[in-house]
N, C-alpha and C positions, 0 to 999 in steps of 0.2 A: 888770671887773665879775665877782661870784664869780655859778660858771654854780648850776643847778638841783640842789635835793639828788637823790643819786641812785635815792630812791625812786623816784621820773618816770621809769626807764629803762624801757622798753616791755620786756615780759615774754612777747611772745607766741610759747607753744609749741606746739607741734603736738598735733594728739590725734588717736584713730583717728577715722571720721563715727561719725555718732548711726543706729542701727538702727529701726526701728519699736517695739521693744520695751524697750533698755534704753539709757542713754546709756552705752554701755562706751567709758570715754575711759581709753585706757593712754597713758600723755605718751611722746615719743620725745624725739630730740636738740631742743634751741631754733635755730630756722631766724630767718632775716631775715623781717622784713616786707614787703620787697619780693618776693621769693620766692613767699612765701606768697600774698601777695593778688593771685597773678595770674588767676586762677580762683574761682568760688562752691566746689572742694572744699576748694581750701586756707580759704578765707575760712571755711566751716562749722568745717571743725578747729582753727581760729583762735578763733573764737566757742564753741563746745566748751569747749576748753581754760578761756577764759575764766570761762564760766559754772562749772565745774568747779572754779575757786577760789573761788566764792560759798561754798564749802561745805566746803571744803578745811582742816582745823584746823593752825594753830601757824606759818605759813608768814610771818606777816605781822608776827612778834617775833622777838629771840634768847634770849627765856627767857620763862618763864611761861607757855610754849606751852599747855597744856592748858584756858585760859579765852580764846583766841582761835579760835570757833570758828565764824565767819562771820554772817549776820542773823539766827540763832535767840541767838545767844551776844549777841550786840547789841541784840536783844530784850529780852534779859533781865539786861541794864548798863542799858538805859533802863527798865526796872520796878522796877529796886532801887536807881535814884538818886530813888525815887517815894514815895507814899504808901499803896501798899494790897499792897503784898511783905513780907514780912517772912523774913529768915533765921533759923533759928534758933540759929545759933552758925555759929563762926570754918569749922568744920572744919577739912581741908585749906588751907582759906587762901585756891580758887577764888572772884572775883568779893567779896571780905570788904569791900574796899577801893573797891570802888565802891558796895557797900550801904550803908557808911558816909561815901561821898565825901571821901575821903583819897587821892586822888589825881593831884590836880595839880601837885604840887611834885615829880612824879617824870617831868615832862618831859623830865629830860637823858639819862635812859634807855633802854634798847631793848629794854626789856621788860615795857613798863609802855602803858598804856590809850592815853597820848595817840599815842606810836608805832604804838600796833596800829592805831589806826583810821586815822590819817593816811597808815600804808604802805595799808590792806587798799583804803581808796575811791580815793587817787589812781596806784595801780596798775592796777587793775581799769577806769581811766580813763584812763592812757594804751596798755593793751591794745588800749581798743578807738577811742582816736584811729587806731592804725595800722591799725584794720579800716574805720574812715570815711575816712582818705586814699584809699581803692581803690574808691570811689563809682563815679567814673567811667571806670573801666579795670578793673575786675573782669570776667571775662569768663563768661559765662556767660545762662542765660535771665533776664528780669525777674525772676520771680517768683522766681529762686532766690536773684538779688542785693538783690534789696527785703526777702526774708527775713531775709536773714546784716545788713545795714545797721540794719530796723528796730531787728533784736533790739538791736545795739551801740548804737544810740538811746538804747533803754528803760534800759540799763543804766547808759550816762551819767548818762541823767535822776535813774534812781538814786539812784547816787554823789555826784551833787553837791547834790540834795536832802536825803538822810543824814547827808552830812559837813557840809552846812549847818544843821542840825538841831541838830550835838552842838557843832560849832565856833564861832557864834553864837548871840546871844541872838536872842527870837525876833522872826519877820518883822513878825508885828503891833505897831507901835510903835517899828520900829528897821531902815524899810525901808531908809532911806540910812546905816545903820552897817556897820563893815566887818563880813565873811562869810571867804572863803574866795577862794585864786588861782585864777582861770578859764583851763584850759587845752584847746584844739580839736585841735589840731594836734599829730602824731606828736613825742614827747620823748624827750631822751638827756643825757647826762650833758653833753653844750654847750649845751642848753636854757637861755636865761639862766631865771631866776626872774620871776615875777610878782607885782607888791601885791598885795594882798587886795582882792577885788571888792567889792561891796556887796552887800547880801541882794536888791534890789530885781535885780541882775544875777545874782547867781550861782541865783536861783529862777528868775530870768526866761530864764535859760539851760537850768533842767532843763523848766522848760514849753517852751520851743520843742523841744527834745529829744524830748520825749515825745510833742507833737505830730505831728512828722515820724515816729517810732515808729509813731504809729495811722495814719495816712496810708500808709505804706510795707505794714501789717500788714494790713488791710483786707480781708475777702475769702481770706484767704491762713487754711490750718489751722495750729492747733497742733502743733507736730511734735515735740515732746516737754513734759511737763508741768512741764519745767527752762526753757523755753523762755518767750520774750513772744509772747503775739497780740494781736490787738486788743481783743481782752477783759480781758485785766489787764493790757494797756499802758493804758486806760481805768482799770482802779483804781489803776493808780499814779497818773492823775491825777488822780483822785481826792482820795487822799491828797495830794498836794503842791498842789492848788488850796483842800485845806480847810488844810492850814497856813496858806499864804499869807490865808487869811480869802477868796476869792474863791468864793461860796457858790453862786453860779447857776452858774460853770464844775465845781465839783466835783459837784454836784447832777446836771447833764446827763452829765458821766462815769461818774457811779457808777450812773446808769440805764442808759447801753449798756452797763457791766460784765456787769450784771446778765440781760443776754441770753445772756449763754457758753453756747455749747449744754456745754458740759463740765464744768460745777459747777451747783450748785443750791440752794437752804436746805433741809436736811433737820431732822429729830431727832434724829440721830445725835450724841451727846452721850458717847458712854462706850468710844470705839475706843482711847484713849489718845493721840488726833492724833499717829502716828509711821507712817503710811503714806501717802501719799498719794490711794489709792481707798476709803480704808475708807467715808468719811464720806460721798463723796461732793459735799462742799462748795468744794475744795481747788482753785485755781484756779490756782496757783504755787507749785511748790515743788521740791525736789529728790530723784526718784525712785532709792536707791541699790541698786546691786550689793552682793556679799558684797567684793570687792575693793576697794571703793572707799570703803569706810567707819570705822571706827573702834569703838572701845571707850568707854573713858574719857574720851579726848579728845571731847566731844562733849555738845551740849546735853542730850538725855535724859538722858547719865551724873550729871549734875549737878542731873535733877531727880529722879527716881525712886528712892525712896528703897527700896524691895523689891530692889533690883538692889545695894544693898550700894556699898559704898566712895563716891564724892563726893556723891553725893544723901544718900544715910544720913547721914553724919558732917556736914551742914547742911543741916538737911531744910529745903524750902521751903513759907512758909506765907502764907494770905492775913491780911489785916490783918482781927482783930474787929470793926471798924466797917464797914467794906466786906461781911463776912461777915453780919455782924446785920439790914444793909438787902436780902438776899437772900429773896425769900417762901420760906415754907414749901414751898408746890407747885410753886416754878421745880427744875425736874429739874438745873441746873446747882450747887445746893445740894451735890450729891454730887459736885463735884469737888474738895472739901474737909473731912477729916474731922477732928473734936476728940481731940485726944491727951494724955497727960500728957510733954510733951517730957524735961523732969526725971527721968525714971524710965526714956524710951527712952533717951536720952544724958545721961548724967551731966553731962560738959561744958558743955552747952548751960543758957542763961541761962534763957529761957522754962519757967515753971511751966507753962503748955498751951500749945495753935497749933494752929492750923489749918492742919493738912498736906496740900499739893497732892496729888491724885488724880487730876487733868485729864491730866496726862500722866505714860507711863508704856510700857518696851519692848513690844512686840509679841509677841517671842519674846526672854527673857531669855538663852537660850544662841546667839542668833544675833545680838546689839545692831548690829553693825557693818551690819547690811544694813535699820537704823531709819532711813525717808526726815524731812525737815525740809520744813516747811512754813512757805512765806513770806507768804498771804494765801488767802484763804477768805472767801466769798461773804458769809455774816451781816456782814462790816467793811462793804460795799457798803450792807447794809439801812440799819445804823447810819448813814453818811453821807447817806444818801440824806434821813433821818428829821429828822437834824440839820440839813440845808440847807432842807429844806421850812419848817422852824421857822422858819431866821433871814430866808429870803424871805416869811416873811406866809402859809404856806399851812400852817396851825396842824390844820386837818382833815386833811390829805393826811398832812402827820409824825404824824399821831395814827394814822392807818388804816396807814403802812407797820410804826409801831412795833408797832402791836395784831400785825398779819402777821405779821413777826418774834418776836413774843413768842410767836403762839400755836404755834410748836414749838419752845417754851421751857417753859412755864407756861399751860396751858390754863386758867388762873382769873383769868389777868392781864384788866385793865382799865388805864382813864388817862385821865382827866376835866381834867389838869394842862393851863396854859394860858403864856404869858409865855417870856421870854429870859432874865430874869434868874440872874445867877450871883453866891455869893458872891465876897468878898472871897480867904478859904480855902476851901481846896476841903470842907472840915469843914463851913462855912460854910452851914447848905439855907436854899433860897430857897421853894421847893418848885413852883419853875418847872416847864415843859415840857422845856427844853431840857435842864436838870440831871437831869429824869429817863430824856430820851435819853442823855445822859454818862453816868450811872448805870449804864447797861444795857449802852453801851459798855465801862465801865470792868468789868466782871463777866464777858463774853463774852470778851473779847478780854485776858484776865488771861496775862500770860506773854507772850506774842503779838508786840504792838504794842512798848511803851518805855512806859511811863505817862508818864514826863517829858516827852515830846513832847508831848503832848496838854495835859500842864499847865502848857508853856511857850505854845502857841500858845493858852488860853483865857484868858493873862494873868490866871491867879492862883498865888496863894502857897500853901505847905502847911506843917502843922506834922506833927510825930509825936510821940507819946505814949505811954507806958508802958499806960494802959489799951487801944490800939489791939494792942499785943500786940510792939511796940518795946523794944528792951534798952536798956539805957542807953547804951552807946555807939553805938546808933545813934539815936540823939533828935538827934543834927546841931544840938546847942545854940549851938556856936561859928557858927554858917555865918545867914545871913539869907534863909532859903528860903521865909518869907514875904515876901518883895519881888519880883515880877515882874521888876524891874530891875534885882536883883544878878546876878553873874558864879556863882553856884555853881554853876548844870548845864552852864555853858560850857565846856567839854577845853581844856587847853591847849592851845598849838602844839608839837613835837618839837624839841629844843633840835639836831636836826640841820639841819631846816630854816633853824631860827633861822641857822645858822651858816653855811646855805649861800646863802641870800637873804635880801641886803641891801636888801630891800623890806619884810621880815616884819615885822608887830606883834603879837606878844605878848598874847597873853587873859591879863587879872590872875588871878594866884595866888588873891588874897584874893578877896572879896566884890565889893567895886567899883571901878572903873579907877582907874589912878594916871596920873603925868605922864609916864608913858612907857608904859603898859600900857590897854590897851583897845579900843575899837572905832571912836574918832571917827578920820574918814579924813584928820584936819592931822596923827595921827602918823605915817601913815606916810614915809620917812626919802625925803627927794631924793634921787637917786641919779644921776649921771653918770657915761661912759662914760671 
């Protein structure tokens, strides 16, 4: 039997500990994992290291390196495989290809989307298998071993939540379709290979994850704000209980998020989200050094168009429709300004756009020392609003939304009643829920993925030329109004492909074929 592609080889390198003030991780030689997990110091510099390539740019391709730039960079592959981004031209060429979802037929590659993401989650996941085989021979006090294991928890939980995300379609209506191979246990290049698990497992895997995550974290502080505690191991499940549609579990997580003594909902609306204290809100993300950071390679570079080269030469804009339904007096209006794009860049298709302003460097002669932020307390309100809705408690999501709003848009109101959702997300219903989506989809711009979100509400989206779309990004060939086509599904990496004889294949096109798809009769019998 051929063994596991060698992506799986465990990765884990040393780093110096984490200080009270900065996480200065300088990597050294790569040590064993049995070595290392003998002790909670190695386990920390193990999980260190780890976290340290959440954020780490170009590691996870052999080319293209400069659009692999960890969950902000991924962030924003799932906003522009969406409906309310818009690019205003090719530039450089950074991220072109996934605004226009022209990317699947470049899975034989190593330097293309479906490799990045396939190496960056299932590395980052057998990192921290070998930091959860030293559970019980980690030597050290509880509290230190409960911290080094949660956090490896949270990150699994993750990883296999993300890569489930972008690998299948989505959980609601395709619990028992295949997902993604479920791996626990420390891998190596004699790892055999594993089928593809089901969404019903491989979510059901990051929920149990992330519940031992809050359990182990409990009680225990935040020790760096790169770090999980109990508080945003709660929004991550959050998050992964509102995919999964499971509305009372995420509604209960997103309440004890929301007690972090360490973030808060503020007004702070205009820091350029590229610090982590500025706002105040930030409840994970990654605090960087002058060493530790980068230039160009890096999300900022590619949104900020003041800073010259990859933001400038494809400025990032919000969509006119999204734009239009923003009030007057929501302070969040100025995170996007009307330009004549034609006349800033010749190039560029768009006669106007709405050019992102929400984010933007700190200090332009220092970019490398710009932190990334992975979740922020306003997603908590949003979920919380959203699950009150779909459990019946139509007052309660109406009073968390007004809260939320009003350090948004001190004139906001909301009289909106019902569940209902269009067909397209174009589609108003002029529901409740649609106008928590709403509020979510305007906050959380950049952020989040919008795909994500418009995969788990089971519906379709078009774009259009009046939305502020080029034409070649109008995605006319593709059926991205069907719920149930294959377009926002990643392929698999045709190294996998090659190296396990279990794998099936997400279709190229639109919808499965007789050998390509998600029902679990194709995956291949395989004897020893």
């Amino acid at each position: 039997m051929k063994k596991i592609l060698s992506i799986l080889v465990a990765m884990v390198v040393a780093f110096s500990a984490c200080n009270p003030e900065v996480l200065n991780t300088n990597p050294t030689d790569q040590v064993s994992g049995d070595s290392m997990m003998d002790n909670t110091d190695g386990g920390m510099m193990a999980l260190n290291g780890t976290i340290r390539a959440l954020w780490q740019w170009g590691w996870t391709v052999t080319g293209n390196q400069h659009q692999a730039v960890g969950p902000m960079g991924y962030a924003l592959v799932g906003d522009l495989m969406g409906d309310d981004f818009v690019m205003a031209g090719q530039g450089n060429g950074w991220f072109w290809y996934d605004y226009v979802m022209d990317l699947k037929d470049m899975y034989t590659a190593s330097t293309w989307r479906s490799y990045d993401l396939w190496n960056y989650y299932y590395t980052l996941i057998s990192n921290v298998n070998y930091i959860l085989a030293a559970k019980e021979t980690m030597q050290g006090s509880t509290a230190d071993v409960n911290y080094v294991m949660g956090n490896a928890y949270a990150i699994r939980a993750y990883c296999y939540a993300y890569a489930g995300m972008i690998f299948a379609r989505s959980y609601i209506g395709h619990e028992d379709r295949l997902c993604i191979p479920i791996y626990t246990d420390p891998t190596s290049p004699e790892t055999s290979g594993k089928p593809r698990s089901t969404n019903k497992e491989v979510f059901g895997r990051a929920m149990t994850d992330i519940d031992s995550a809050i359990l182990l974290l409990n009680g225990q502080a935040q020790r760096h704000i790169s770090h999980f505690d109990y508080y945003n191991a709660n929004g991550l499940k959050a998050r992964i209980a509102l995919y999964m549609g499971d509305y009372s579990k995420a509604l209960t997580a997103a309440e004890e998020a929301m007690k972090s003594p360490n973030a808060k909902l503020t007004a702070t609306t205009n820091k350029g989200y590229n610090k982590t204290g500025d706002s105040g809100d930030v409840m994970w993300g990654a605090q960087l050094i002058k060493d530790q950071g980068t230039t160009n390679p890096q999300f900022m570079a590619h949104m900020d168009p003041s800073f010259g080269g990859y933001g400038d030469a494809s400025r990032k804009c919000c969509s006119l429709w999204l734009y239009d339904r923003i009030s007057k007096t929501d302070v969040r209006k100025n995170w996007w300004k009307m330009i004549d794009l034609s006349v800033a860049k010749s190039a560029q298709q768009l006669k106007e756009g709405l050019q992102q302003q929400k984010f933007f460097f700190a200090d332009p002669t220092a970019p490398e020392e710009t932190d990334h932020i992975f979740m922020r307390m306003p997603e908590m309100y949003l979920i919380k609003a959203e699950c009150q809705a779909r459990t019946g408690n139509e007052p309660g999501a109406i009073a968390t939304l007004k809260e939320f709003m009003s350090y948004r848009d001190e004139a906001y109101t909301c009289t909106k009643t019902g569940t209902a959702l269009g067909k397209l997300t174009t589609d108003e219903t002029g529901s409740l829920l649609e106008e928590i989506i709403l509020q979510r989809r305007i906050e959380l711009w950049g952020e989040f993925g919008r795909i994500y979100d418009i995969k788990r509400l089971r519906q379709g989206f078009k774009r259009t030329t009046a939305m502020g779309f080029q034409t070649a990004a109008l995605l006319n060939s593709l059926h991205t109004d069907d719920p149930e086509s294959f377009d926002w599904v990643m392929t698999i990496p045709k190294k996998e492909l090659d190296a396990n004889p279990f794998m099936v294949q997400n279709p190229i096109s639109s919808y499965a074929t007789a050998t390509e798809g998600d029902d679990p009769s194709l995956t291949p019998k395989v004897t020893e």
